[in-house]
Steps between C-alpha positions, in 0.01 A plus 500: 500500500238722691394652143548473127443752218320481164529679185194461263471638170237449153423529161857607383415415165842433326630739586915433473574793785233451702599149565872631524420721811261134632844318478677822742252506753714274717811768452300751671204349685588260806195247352495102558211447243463641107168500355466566127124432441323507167481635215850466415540521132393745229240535246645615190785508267685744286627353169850697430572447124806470367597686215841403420858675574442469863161778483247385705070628503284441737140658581417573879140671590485686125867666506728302260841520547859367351793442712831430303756201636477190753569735816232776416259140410614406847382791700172532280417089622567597894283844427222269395544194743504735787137620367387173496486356162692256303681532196589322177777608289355384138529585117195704314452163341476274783264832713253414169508126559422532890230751442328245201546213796283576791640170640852559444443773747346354753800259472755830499313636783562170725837432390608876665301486837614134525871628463457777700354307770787264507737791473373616837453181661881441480610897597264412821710186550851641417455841714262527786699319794339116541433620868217680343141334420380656174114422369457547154139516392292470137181776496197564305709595205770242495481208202517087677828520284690655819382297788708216432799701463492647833399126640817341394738755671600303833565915625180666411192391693185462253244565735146377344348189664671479808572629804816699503657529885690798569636617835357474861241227402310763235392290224407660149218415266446656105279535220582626141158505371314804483149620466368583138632798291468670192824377383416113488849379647617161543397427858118649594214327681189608590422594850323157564808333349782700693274422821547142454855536385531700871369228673697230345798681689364481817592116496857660507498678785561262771562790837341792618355754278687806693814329358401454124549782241359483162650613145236535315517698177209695519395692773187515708181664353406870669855550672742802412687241308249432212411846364584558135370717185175391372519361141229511261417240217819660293678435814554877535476714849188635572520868579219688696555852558830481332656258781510106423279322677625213783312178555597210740608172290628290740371116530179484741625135553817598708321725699229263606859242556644754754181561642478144596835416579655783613840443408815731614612647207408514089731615279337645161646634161266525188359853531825743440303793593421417825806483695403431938417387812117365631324273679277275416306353819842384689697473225764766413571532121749679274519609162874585387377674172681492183697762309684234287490754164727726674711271642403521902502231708221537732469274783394453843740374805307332775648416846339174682587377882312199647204771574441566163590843299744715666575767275457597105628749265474571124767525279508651164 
């Protein structure tokens, strides 16, 4: 082998036909490595109610509608799975009892990504050829619920806290956390924190940093990579001349890591809007984007030979 090819992709969110087209890549794109890095699962569900004689309701961003028999049911579940979200079939009675039982929930809400993320673990194993090394990865926005899911497959590399080898004696290293945001999620640290965390993987890395590449979720503060709309404290865009103001919210920490280390290559998700290519002292990094809602894979497919990076291109 004088070269091998990656596909990376992020923050896919749930969504049922995004990961579809993830499982195809191999149909159409001669790769020998599959990266599906956080956040993998949604954030929401729809409760469809069911109102007897086979008439079903459910609610989806303020438009209620009714669909009538199992197959029209069917096709409303996929419409809302490819979005993203999860959904519970339920009575009016039971839709009361949930929304009296905060913790019930909760419990709902873990129950579906937990299934889901099992679902997928065992479409990776049953159709991408074994030939194939695919990465599965938790982000920001991911629940603890899913990592041991993805652990036990003996198919799907978990990637977190080691040193995954791939191809050509390139090594890669990862990091789910992310730098604060508004939205509180389940795995944030401070930049002091996430610095420490960063150097707690360099005990990993046991060749030369021109052969190392580094998934880490967020990506590095001030690059093309980290612009997005400025909130304020409703969480709303901040508009200035009627155009929404951009800020850079990438983690500080992972710049200041590159800077340092200078590794070959980081692969990035987190910030949708920011799909591209920079540099960050000698380190090339990539931000596939995410269109998940509308059901696009985006992704980037990166070519490696014993030099380093060969060739790129964006898909999606």
């Amino acid at each position: 082998m004088s070269s091998f090819k990656m596909f990376f992709s992020a923050d896919i969110h749930n969504s049922e036909i995004v990961f579809r087209r993830f499982l195809s890549i191999p149909k159409y794109y001669d790769v020998d490595v599959l990266i599906l890095s956080g956040d993998l699962t949604g954030k929401a569900i729809v409760p469809i109610i069911d109102l007897g004689g086979e008439k079903y309701q459910y609610t989806f961003k303020g438009k209620t509608e009714i669909v009538q028999g199992r197959e029209q049911l069917n096709n409303a579940i996929d419409e809302l799975r490819n979005r993203g979200l999860y959904t519970y079939v339920c009575t009016r009675n039971e839709l009361e009892e949930l929304r009296n039982k905060p913790d019930e929930v909760d419990k709902l809400f873990k129950k579906l990504i937990s299934e889901t993320i099992q679902e997928w673990v065992k479409d990776i194993e049953e159709h991408i050829p074994r030939e194939k090394e695919v990465i599965l990865m938790p982000g920001n926005d991911d629940i603890f619920d899913i990592d041991p899911i993805i652990q036990k497959s003996d198919r799907v590399i978990y990637p977190l806290g080691k040193l995954v080898e791939l191809p050509l004696g390139y090594g890669m290293i990862s990091m789910d956390y992310v730098n604060p945001t508004p939205w509180n999620t389940p795995r944030e640290a401070d930049e002091k924190n996430l610095m420490k965390m960063l150097e707690e993987k360099t005990k990993l890395v046991d060749r030369d940093w021109r052969k190392i590449i580094c998934c880490f979720h967020p990506p590095p503060y001030n690059t093309k990579l980290d612009i997005a709309p400025k909130l304020d404290k409703n969480l709303k865009p901040v508009y200035s001349f009627g155009e929404i103001e951009k800020e850079n919210v990438g983690s500080k920490s992972i710049r200041k890591f590159f800077e340092k280390y200078n590794p070959l290559l980081g692969l990035h998700g987190h910030i949708h809007e920011a799909p591209g290519m920079d540099k960050v002292s000698e380190t090339i990094v990539f931000n596939p984007g995410s269109e998940y809602s509308a059901g696009i894979l985006k992704g980037v497919i990166l070519e490696l030979d014993r030099q380093g990076l060969k060739n790129w291109y964006r898909i999606g």
